[in-house]
N, C-alpha and C positions, 0 to 999 in steps of 0.2 A: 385523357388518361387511358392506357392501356387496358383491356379487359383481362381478367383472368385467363389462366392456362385454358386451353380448350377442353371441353371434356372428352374428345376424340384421342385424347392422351393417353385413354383407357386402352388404346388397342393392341398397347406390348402384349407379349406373350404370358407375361407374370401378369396381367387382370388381377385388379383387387378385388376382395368377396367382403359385402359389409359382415362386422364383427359389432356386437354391440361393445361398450368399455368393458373391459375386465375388471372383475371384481378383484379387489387388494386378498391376495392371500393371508392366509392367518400369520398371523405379527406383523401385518404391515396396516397396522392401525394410525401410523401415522400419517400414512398418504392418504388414508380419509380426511383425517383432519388438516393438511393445505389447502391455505384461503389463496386462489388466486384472486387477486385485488389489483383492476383498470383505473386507472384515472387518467384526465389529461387536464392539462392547463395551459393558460395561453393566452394572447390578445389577437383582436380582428384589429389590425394599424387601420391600415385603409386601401381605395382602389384607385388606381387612376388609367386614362385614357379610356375610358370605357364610350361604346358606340352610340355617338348624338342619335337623336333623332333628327329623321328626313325634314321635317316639316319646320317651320320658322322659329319655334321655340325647342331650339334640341336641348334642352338640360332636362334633366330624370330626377327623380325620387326615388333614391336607392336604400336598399337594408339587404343586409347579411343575417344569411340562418349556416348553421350546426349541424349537419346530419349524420346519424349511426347510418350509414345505409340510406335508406330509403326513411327514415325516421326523423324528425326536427326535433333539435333536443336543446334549442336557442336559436333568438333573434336578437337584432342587435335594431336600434333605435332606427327610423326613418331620417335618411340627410336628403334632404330638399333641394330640387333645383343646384345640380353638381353633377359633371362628370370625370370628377374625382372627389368622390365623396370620403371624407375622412371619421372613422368610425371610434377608434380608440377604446374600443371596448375590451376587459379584461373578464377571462371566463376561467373558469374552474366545477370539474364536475367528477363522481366519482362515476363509473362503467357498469352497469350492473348485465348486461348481456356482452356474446359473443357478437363480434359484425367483422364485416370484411373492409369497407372503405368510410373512410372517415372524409366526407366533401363536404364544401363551403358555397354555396349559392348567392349568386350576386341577381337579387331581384329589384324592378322598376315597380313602384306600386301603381296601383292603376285602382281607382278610387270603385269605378262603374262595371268594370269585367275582372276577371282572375289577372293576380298579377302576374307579371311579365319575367321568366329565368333569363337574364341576363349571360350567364356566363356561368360555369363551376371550378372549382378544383377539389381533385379527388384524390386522395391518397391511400392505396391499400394500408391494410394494418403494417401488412412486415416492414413496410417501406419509412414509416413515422419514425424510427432512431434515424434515419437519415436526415432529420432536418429538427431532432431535439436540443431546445434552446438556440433556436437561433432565428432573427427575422430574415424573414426569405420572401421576395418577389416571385408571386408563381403567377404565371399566364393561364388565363382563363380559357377554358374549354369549352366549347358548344354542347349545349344541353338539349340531348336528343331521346323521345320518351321510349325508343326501342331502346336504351343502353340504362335506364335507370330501373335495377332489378335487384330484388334481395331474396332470401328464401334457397329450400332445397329440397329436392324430390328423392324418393323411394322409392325405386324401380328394380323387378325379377323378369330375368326371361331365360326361358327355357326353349329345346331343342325337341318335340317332338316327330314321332313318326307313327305317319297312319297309313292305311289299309283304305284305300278307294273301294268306290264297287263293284268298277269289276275285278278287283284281287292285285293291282300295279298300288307298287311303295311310295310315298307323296312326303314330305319332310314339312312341319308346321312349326311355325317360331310363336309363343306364347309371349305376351307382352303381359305384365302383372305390374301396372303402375299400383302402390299401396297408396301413398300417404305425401303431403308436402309439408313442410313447417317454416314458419318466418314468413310469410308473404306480406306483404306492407299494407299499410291503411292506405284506405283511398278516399280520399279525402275527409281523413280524419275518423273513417270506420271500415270495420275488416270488411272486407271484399266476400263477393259472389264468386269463389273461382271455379273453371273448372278447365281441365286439359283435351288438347288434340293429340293425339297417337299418330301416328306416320312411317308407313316405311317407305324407304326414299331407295331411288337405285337412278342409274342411269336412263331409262325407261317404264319410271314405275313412280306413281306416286299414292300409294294407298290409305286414305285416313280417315278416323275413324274419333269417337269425342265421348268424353264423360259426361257425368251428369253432373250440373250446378250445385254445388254446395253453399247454402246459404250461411251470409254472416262469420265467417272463419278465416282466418290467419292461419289454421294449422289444419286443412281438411283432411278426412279419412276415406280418401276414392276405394278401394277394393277393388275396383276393377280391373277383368283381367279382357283380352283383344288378342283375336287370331287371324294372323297371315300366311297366306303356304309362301314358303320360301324359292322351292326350285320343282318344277313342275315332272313329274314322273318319268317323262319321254325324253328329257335330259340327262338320265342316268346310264351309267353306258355296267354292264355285266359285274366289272370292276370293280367300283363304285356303287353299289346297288343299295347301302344302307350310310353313305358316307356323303353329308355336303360338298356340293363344289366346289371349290376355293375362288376359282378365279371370279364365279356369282357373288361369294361370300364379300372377298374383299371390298366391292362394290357397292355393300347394301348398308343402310343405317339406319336407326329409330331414331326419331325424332318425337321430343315430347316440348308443345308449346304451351305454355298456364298462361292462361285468360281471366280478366274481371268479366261477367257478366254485365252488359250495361245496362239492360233491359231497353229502353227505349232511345238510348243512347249508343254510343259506339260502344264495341266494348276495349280493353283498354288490355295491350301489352305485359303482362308480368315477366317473361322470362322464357330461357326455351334449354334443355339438354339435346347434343347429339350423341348417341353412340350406339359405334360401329359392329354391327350382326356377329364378327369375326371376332369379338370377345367370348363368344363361345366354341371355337376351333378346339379347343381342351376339354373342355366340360358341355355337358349336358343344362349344367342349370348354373346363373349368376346374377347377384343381387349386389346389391350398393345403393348408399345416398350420394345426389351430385349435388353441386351449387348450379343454381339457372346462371346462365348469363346471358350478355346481351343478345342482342338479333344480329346476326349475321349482316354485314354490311360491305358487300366487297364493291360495289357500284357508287358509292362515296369519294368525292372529291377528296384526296387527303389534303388539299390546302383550305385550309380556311381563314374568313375575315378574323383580323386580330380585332378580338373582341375588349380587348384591356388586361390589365395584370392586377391582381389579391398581395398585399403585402399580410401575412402572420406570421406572428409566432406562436411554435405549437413544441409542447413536453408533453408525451406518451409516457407512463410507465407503467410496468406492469412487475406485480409483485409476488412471488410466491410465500405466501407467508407460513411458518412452521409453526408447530406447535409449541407452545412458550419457554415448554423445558428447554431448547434447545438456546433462547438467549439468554438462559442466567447468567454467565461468565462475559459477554459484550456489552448486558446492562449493568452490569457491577462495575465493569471499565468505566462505562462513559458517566456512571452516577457519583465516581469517586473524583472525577476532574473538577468539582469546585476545591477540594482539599489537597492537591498537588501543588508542590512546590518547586521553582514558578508553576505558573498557570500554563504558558507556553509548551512545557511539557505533558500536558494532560490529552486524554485520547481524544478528549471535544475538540482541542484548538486546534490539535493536529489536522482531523476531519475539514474543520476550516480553509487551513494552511495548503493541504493538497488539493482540493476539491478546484475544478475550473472554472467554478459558477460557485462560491459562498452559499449564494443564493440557495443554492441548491441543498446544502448542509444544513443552512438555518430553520427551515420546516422542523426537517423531524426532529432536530436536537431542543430545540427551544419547545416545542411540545410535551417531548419527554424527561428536560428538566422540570418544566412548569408542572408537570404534571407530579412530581415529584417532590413538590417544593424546593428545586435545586438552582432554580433560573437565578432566585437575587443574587448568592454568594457568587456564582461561575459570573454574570453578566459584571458584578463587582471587580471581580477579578480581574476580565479583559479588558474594562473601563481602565482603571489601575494602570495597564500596561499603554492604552492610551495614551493617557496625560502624561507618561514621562517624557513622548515624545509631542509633545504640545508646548512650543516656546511663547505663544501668545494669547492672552485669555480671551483677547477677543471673536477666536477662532477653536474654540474648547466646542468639539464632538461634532463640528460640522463634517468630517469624514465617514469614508462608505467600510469603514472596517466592520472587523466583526462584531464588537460589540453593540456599534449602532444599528449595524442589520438586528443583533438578536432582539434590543428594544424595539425597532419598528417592528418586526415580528408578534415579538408579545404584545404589541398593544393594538396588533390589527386583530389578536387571539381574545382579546381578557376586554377589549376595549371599545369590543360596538354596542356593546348596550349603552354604553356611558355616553358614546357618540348621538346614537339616537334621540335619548331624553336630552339632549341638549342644544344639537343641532338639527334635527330632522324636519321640526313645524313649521323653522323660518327657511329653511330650504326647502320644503316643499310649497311656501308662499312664493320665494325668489323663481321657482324654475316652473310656477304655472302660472304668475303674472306675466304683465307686457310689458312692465317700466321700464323706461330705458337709462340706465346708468352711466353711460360712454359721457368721459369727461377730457377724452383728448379733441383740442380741436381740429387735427385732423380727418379724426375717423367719426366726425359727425356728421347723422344724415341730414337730409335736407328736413329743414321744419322742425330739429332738434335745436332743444333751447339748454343749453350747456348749465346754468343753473340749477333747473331741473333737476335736470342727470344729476347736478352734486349734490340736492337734496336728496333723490331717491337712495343713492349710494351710501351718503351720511345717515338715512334711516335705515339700511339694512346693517350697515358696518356694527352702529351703534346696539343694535338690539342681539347681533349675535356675540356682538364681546361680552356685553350685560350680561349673556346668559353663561357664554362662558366663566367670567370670573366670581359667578354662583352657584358653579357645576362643584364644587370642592366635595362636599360632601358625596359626592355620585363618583368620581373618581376610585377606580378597585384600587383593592388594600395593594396587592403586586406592583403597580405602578406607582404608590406612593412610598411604597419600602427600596425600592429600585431609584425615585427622587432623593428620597433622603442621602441613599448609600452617596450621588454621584455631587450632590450637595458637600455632604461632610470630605468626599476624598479633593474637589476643585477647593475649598478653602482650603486645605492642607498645603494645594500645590503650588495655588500662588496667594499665600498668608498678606502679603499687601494689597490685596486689590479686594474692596468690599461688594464689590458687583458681580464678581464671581459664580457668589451661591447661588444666585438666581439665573444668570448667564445660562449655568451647567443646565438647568432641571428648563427654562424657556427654549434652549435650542431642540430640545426633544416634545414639550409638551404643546407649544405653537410651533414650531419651525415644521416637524416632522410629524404630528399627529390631526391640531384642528383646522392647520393652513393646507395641507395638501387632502384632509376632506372634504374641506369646503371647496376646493377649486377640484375634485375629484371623487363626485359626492357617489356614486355607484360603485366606484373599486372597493367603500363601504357599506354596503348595499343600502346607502341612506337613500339611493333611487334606482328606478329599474334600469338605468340606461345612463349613457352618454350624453348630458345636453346639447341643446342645437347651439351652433353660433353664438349667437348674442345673447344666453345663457353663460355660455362659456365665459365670455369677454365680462360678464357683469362678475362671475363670478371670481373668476382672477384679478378683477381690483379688488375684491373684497379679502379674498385673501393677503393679497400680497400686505390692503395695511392691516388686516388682523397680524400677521407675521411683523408686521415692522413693530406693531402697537406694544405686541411682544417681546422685542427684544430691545424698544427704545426703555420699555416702564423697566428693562431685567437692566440694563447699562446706566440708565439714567443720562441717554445720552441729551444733547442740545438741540444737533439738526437729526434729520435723517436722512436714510441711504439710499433714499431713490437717486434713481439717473435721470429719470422723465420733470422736465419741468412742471407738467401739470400733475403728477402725483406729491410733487414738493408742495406746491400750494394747495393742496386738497387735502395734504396732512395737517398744514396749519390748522385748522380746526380740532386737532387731536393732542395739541401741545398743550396739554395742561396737565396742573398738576394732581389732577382726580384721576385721572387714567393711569399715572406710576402710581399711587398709592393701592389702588387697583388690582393692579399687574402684580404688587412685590405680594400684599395681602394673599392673593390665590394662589401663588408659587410658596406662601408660608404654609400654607393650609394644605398642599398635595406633597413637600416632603415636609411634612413632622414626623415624630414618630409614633403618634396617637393612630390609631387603627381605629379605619375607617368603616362606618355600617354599608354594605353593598344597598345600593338602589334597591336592588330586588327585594327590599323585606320590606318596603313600603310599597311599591308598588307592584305591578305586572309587567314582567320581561318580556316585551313581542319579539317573538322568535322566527316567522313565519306566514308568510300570506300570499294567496293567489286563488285565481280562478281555475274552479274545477266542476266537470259534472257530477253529482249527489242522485243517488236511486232516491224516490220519493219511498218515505217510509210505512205507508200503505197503511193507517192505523185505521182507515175506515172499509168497507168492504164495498163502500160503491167508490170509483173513477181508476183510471190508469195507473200501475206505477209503473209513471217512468221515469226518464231523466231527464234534469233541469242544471242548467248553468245556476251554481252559486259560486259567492267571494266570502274564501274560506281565511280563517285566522287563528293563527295559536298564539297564545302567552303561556306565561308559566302556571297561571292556574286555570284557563280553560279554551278548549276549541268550539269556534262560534263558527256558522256562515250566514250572508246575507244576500239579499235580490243584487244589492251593487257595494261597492264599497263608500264606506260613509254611512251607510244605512242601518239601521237599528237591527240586531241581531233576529233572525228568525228562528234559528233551534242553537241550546247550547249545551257542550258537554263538557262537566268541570273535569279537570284534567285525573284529580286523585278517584274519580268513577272509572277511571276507563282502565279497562281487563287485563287489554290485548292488540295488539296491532299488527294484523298482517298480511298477507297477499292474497287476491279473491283466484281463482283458478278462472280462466278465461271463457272456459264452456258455460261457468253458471250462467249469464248474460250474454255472450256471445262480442266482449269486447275488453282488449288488452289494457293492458296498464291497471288496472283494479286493484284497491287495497279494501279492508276493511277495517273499521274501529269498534270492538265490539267492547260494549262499556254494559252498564246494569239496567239499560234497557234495551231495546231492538237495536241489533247491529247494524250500524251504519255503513253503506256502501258505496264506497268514490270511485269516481274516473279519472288517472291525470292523466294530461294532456301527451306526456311520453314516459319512456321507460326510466330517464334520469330523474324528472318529477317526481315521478312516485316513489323510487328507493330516497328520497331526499326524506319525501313526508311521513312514507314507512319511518327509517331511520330517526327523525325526532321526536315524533309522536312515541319511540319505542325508549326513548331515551328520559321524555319527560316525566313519562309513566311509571321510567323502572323501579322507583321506592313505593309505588301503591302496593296498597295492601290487597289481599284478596287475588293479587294476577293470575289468570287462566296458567295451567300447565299443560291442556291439549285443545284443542282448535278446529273447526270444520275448515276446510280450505274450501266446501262450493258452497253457495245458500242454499236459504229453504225456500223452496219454493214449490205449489202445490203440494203440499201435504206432507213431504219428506225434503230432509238433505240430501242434494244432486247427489254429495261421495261417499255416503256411505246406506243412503238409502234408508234410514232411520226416520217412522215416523213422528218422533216427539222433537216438538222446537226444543223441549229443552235437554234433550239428550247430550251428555257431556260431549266433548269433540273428540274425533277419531282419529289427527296428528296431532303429535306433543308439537308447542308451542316453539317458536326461535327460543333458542338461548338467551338470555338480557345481558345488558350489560351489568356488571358487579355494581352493586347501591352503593359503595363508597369512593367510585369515580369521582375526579373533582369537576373537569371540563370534560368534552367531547375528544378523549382520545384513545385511538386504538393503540395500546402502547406495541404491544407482538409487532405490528407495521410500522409503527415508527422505527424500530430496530432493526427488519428488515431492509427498507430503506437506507438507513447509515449502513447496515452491511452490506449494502449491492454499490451505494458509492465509494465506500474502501475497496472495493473490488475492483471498479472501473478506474480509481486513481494507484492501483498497484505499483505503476512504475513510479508516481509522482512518492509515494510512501518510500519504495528503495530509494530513491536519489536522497531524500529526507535519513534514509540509514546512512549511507554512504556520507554524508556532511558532516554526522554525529565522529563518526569513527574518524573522519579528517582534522576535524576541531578538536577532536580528543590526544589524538596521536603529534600530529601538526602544530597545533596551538592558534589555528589557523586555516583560513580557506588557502587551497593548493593547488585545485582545480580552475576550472576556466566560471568566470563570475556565473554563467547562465544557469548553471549545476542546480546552482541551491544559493541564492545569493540574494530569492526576496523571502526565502524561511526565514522565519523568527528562532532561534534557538538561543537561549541564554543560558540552559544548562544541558550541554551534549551528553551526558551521562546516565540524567533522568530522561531526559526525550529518549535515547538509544535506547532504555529500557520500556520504555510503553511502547516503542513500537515494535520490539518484539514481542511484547504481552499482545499486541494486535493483530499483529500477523499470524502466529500461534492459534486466535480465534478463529481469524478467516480460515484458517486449515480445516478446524474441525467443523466450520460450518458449512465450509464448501461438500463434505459427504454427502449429506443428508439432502444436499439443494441438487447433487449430481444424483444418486441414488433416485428420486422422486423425478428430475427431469428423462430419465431413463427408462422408470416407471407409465412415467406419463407418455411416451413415445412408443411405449409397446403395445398400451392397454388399449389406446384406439386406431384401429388401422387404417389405413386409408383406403375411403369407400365407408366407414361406419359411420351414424349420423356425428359424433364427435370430431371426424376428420372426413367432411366426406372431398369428393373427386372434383376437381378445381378449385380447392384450396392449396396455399403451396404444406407439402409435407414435412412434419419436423425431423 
C-alpha cells in the first residue's frame, strides 16, 4: 500500500504554520458538544494462496490480527497446517482514537521464535468508504519494518543571522524539534525514543541526536540544533543579509525517531523531511507532521505474490449532535408502529431504500427496543409478511425485514439467555477431542462410526435438554414478539394446527439456537472461530437441533435431510418425547404470562479477559508492579484471578464502585490505563489496546451508573509518592480535580446510545437520497396514474399499498433532512477551519479536509 503524501509537500509557497484547534466562539456551544463516533465492523473470510514453505512440510499456521496503526486491537483464532486458511471471523469494535491506516496481518506462528508477518493489507482511513459493505479480495503486501510507522512530530525552525569574529554576516538555521505523540508500543510497551536531526544537501550531511527518553509514547525533546546554512564568502554585496536560493532549494531537515535498543538494535520508528526553502517567506515556521516510512527508492518494485486476504470491512464515522437537534426524526421514526399501513411509516421506508437492510436494522431495532416500540413495528411488518406467504410450511423463512429486525433483537436482548444455556456444553464440545463425523465418507482412519453416533447423540441430547428448560430464561421481548407472530400465523392459515408453533420454531431454533451453536463466537459464547473438526461436529449438531425443531413444531413423520446417513442418525430422535418436548417450550416462550429475566436469580456475565492490574501495594515492603490477571465482570461484581477457572483473588462488588475512568499515561509510563476507583484503593488496569479498554471503561461505567454515592470529580493520574501526579495534592484523600464522564441516564433500558442511533438512520437517509426521490416519484404516479407508468426498474420492488400516506412521510422526511443537514454543514465547516493543516489536529501528510 502506498505511503502517505510526502511531507516535502510542505514546500509550496503558502507553508502551513501549526495552529492549535480553535476554540468555538461564544454561541457555538454546540460544536463542543459533537461526538465524533468511529466504529467498524466486518468479517476476516479467509486467505488463500499464501507462500509454502521451502522445506518438505510447506503448510503454516496462520492467524489474522487488526491493527489501528501500529496497534493490534484483534486476533482471530490460529488455522493449522493450511495455505489457505479459512478464518471466518466476525468483528465489531467502537474507535476510540484518531489513526491513519487500518491493516490486517497475515502471520505464521512459530511456537520457538517470534512469529513470522506473512503478508499485510493496509488501508488508509479515507480510502475505507471505498470498500464499505462489500467482500473484497485484497492482495497482500510485504511487510517491511522501515514502512510500519505511526506517531507525529513537533518541529520549529527558524532563520537566524550572526556576526562571526571577525565582523563577516553567517546565516544559521535553528532546528527546535518540541515534542512527538503516538509512537507505537514495542513490543507491547512504550518505547525508549529518541530522534536524529540532519541537514542533508547535495554535499552535506550534518547530524546531530537527542537524548533518550524513557518509557513514552508521547516524549517531550525540547531540544533545539544549530546549522550554519551558507558560509559567509558565498554572499556576494547584493545579497548580504538574504539566503541563497539556489543553496536553499537544495537543502533539507531530516528528522528520524528511533527505539532505543540498548543492547539490541535499535528499531525504526519513522522519519520527516522538510525542505529548508519553507522559510524563503518567514523568519520562523513551526508544524506537526506524520512520520512516515523510510525512503525506499532502491526496492524492487515487483514482488513475490505473497497471497490474497478476502474481508469485509463498514467504517463509519458519525458526527453526532446534540439531542435537541433529533426531536422531530425521533418522533418520525417512533410513530411508525401506529401508521396505517405500516409500509408507509418512516421505519419501513428506511428499510425499503436502504442497499443493505442490514444496514437500517442496527439502529432502528435498537431505538425501538429501546423505546418499547420494537413488538408493535416488528408485529406490523410480520403482518405484511404472511399475506404474502401461500404455504405454512415456508411461514418467515425469508430475509425481509421483519425477520432481520427479529434476528437483530435477539442477537441484542438474547445473549445472556444464550449463555446460561448454551455456553458449558459448548465449551465441553469445542475443548474436547471426540470425534462426531458420522458420514462414512469423511471418516478417518481408526474411526469407528458408532462411536462418532454416540458422542453426537450425547451432545445432541444434552443441548436440547437444556434447551427445552431454558423457558423461563427466555426475555420477556422475545416471548411478547412469539406470542404476537403465534396468534397472527393461526389467523392466517385457521386450518392448519401446526402453524402456531411452525411460526415461533422457525425463529427460535431455526434462526437463534441453531445458527449459535454451529456459529458459537458471532455470540461471543467463544473467543473464536472453531478449527475444523470443531466446526463439522458442530454443524451436525445443529443441523438435528434445527430439524428436532421444526419436526416436534409440524409434527412431521420423516425428516428433511438429504444425506442418507443423517436420515438414519435421526431415527433415534423419532419419538414421541421429543414433539411433546418441542410443542411444551414453544408454549411456554409465546404465552402471554411475563417472564422473570434470568438476571434476578442470578449473575449476568458480561465480560472477561486478560489484563495487567498495578499490585495494590497495601504493605510497604515489596514492588508494586504489574502482574497478568483474568479479569471478570457480572452484574454484581468485578473479580480477577492468577488464570481462569481459579478461585477469585480480590473482588469488587459492583454497587461499591464510584467511578470508572481513564489513568493519564505519564502516571506509570504506559498506555491504555483505566482506573476503577470504588471505596477502597483505586484499582489500576492495563489493557492490552486502546479498543480494550474503552470496552471495559464503557461497561464498568454502565454497570455502575445506578450506585449510589458515584464520584462527581476524579484525579486522572495516581498517587504516588506522597502526592497526586496532576494536581500535586498531598492528601490520598483529597477530592479529584476533574469532574467525572458524564453517565449514562439510570433509567436506560439496554446499552444504547440513542442521539447515535439517529444519527445513523439520518446519514443513511442521506446516502439513499435518490432511492427516497424515486420512492416520491412512484407515490405521485400511483396516485395520478392508478398505476406504474414508468419503466418496472423505477420503483417496482417498493412496497407501497397506500401512495398518499407514503407520499406524505416522505416529505415529513425529507423536510427533516433539510433542517438537519445545517447544523451537520455548519460544524463540518467549523471543524475545517478550526485545525489547520500543520496543527497537531491536522498535521502535514495527512490528507486535508
Amino acid at each position: 500500500m502506498a505511503a502517505a503524501a510526502p511531507a516535502a509537500a510542505a514546500a509550496s509557497s503558502e507553508a502551513p504554520v501549526a495552529t492549535a484547534t480553535a476554540e468555538p466562539e461564544a454561541g457555538d456551544e454546540d460544536s463542543r458538544e459533537v461526538r465524533v463516533l468511529q466504529s467498524l465492523r466486518g468479517k476476516i473470510c479467509e486467505a488463500k494462496n499464501l507462500l509454502p514453505y521451502l522445506g518438505p512440510n510447506k503448510m503454516r499456521d496462520c492467524f489474522c490480527t487488526i491493527n489501528l496503526d501500529q496497534e493490534e486491537v484483534y486476533r482471530t483464532q490460529v488455522v493449522e497446517k493450511s495455505l489457505s486458511p479459512f478464518f471466518s471471523e466476525e468483528f465489531y469494535f467502537e474507535i476510540p482514537r484518531t489513526f491513519q491506516y487500518l491493516s490486517f496481518y497475515v502471520y505464521d506462528k512459530n511456537v520457538l521464535q517470534r512469529d513470522l508477518r506473512i503478508g499485510k493489507v493496509a488501508i488508509k482511513k479515507e480510502d475505507l468508504c471505498n470498500h464499505s459493505g462489500k467482500e473484497t479480495w485484497f492482495s497482500l503486501q510485504p511487510v517491511d519494518s522501515n514502512s510500519e510507522v505511526q506517531g507525529k512530530v513537533h518541529l520549529e525552525l527558524k532563520l537566524n543571522e550572526l556576526i562571526t569574529e571577525n565582523g563577516t554576516v553567517c546565516q544559521q538555521l535553528v532546528v527546535h524539534i518540541k515534542a512527538c505523540h503516538g509512537l507505537p508500543l514495542i513490543n507491547g510497551q512504550s518505547c525508549d525514543p529518541y530522534a536524529t536531526v540532519s541537514l542533508v544537501g547535495p554535499s552535506r550531511n550534518d547530524q546531530k541526536k537527542t537524548k533518550v527518553k524513557k518509557k513514552t509514547s508521547n516524549p517531550q525533546f525540547n531540544e533545539i540544533f544549530y546549522f550554519e546554512v551558507t558560509r559567509s564568502s558565498s554572499y556576494t554585496k547584493k545579497s548580504q543579509f538574504q539566503v541563497e536560493e539556489e543553496d536553499i532549494e537544495k537543502l533539507e531537515i531530516r528528522i528520524d525517531l528511533w527505539n532505543n535498543g540498548n543492547l539490541v538494535q535499535d528499531v525504526f520508528l519513522g522519519e520527516i523531511k522538510v525542505p529548508v526553502n519553507v522559510l524563503r517567506n518567514d523568519t520562523s515556521y513551526q508544524a506537526w507532521y506524520l512520520l512516515q516510512p523510510r525512503d525506499n527508492g532502491n526496492k524492487s518494485s515487483k514482488t513475490d505474490d505473497l497471497g490474497s486476504l478476502r474481508l469485509n470491512i463498514c467504517y463509519t464515522e458519525d458526527y453526532v449532535l446534540p439531542s435537541k437537534y433529533y426531536g422531530p426524526l425521533k418522533t418520525l421514526l417512533l410513530k411508525s408502529p401506529d401508521v396505517q399501513p405500516i409500509s408507509a411509516s418512516a421505519a419501513y421506508i428506511l428499510g425499503e431504500i436502504c442497499r443493505d437492510k442490514n444496514d437500517a436494522v442496527l439502529p432502528l431495532v435498537r431505538l425501538l427496543l429501546h423505546h418499547d416500540k420494537l413488538v408493535p413495528f416488528v408485529t406490523a411488518v410480520a403482518e405484511l409478511d404472511l399475506k404474502d406467504t401461500q404455504d405454512a410450511n415456508t411461514i418467515f423463512r425469508g430475509n425481509s425485514l421483519a425477520t432481520r429486525c427479529l434476528d437483530e433483537m435477539m442477537k441484542i436482548v438474547g445473549g445472556h439467555y444464550l449463555k446460561v444455556t448454551l455456553k458449558s456444553t459448548l465449551d465441553e464440545i469445542c475443548e474436547s477431542s471426540k470425534s462426531c463425523e458420522i458420514d462414512p465418507i469423511k471418516l478417518k482412519e481408526g474411526d469407528n462410526v458408532e462411536n462418532n453416533k454416540e458422542n453426537l447423540r450425547y451432545y445432541v441430547d444434552k443441548l436440547f435438554s437444556t434447551i427445552v428448560r431454558s423457558s423461563m430464561s427466555c426475555p420477556t421481548v422475545m416471548c411478547d414478539i412469539f406470542y404476537s407472530l403465534r396468534q397472527m400465523a393461526t389467523q392466517r392459515f385457521p386450518n392448519d394446527p401446526h402453524v402456531q408453533y411452525s411460526a415461533v420454531s422457525s425463529f427460535v431454533f431455526l434462526r437463534f439456537f441453531a445458527v449459535a451453536v454451529v456459529s458459537p463466537h458471532t455470540f461471543h459464547l467463544r473467543p473464536h472461530h472453531p478449527d475444523a473438526q470443531t466446526i463439522r461436529t458442530l454443524t451436525l449438531i445443529s443441523k438435528t437441533i434445527q430439524t428436532l425443531g421444526s419436526w416436534g413444531s409440524l409434527s412431521k413423520s420423516k425428516s428433511s435431510f438429504k444425506e442418507t446417513f443423517m436420515c438414519e442418525f435421526f431415527k433415534m430422535f423419532q419419538e414421541e418425547g421429543y414433539i411433546i418436548a418441542v410443542k411444551k417450550f414453544l408454549d411456554e416462550i409465546s404465552s402471554t404470562e411475563t417472564k422473570e429475566s434470568s438476571g434476578t436469580s442470578e449473575p449476568v456475565h458480561l465480560k472477561e479477559g486478560e489484563m495487567n492490574k498495578r499490585a495494590q501495594g497495601r504493605t510497604r515492603i515489596g514492588k508494586k508492579n504489574f502482574k497478568k490477571r483474568w479479569f471478570c465482570l457480572t452484574s454484581r461484581e468485578l473479580t480477577y484471578h492468577k488464570q481462569p477457572g481459579k478461585d477469585a483473588i480480590y473482588t469488587i462488588p459492583v454497587k461499591n464502585i464510584l467511578a470508572v475512568e481513564k489513568l493519564e499515561e505519564s502516571s506509570f509510563n504506559r498506555k491504555n490505563m483505566f482506573q476503577v476507583i470504588h471505596t477502597e484503593k483505586p484499582l489500576y488496569v492495563q489493557a492490552n489496546n486502546c479498543v480494550e479498554a474503552n470496552e471495559w471503561i464503557d461497561i464498568l461505567c454502565r454497570v455502575s451508573r445506578c450506585n449510589q454515592n458515584r464520584l462527581s470529580s476524579f484525579h486522572p493520574s495516581a498517587y504516588l509518592n506522597g502526592n497526586w501526579l496532576c494536581c500535586q495534592e498531598t492528601s490520598e484523600n483529597t477530592p479529584g480535580c476533574k469532574p467525572c464522564t458524564a453517565g449514562v441516564p439510570a433509567d436506560i433500558q439496554i446499552d444504547i446510545d440513542e442521539d447515535r442511533e439517529i444519527e445513523r438512520i439520518y446519514s443513511l437517509f442521506t446516502l439513499s437520497l435518490l432511492k427516497l426521490q424515486k420512492m416520491e416519484e412512484a407515490c405521485g404516479t400511483i396516485a395520478v396514474y392508478q398505476g406504474p407508468q414508468k419503466e418496472p426498474d423505477d420503483y417496482s420492488n417498493f412496497v407501497i399499498e397506500d401512495s398518499v400516506t407514503t407520499f406524505k412521510t416522505i416529505q415529513q422526511i425529507k423536510s427533516i433532512l433539510e433542517k438537519l443537514d445545517e447544523p451537520h454543514e455548519k460544524y463540518r465547516k467549523k471543524r475545517s477551519s478550526s485545525a489547520k493543516y500543520g496543527s497537531k489536529e491536522n498535521p502535514i501528510g495527512k490528507t486535508s479536509e
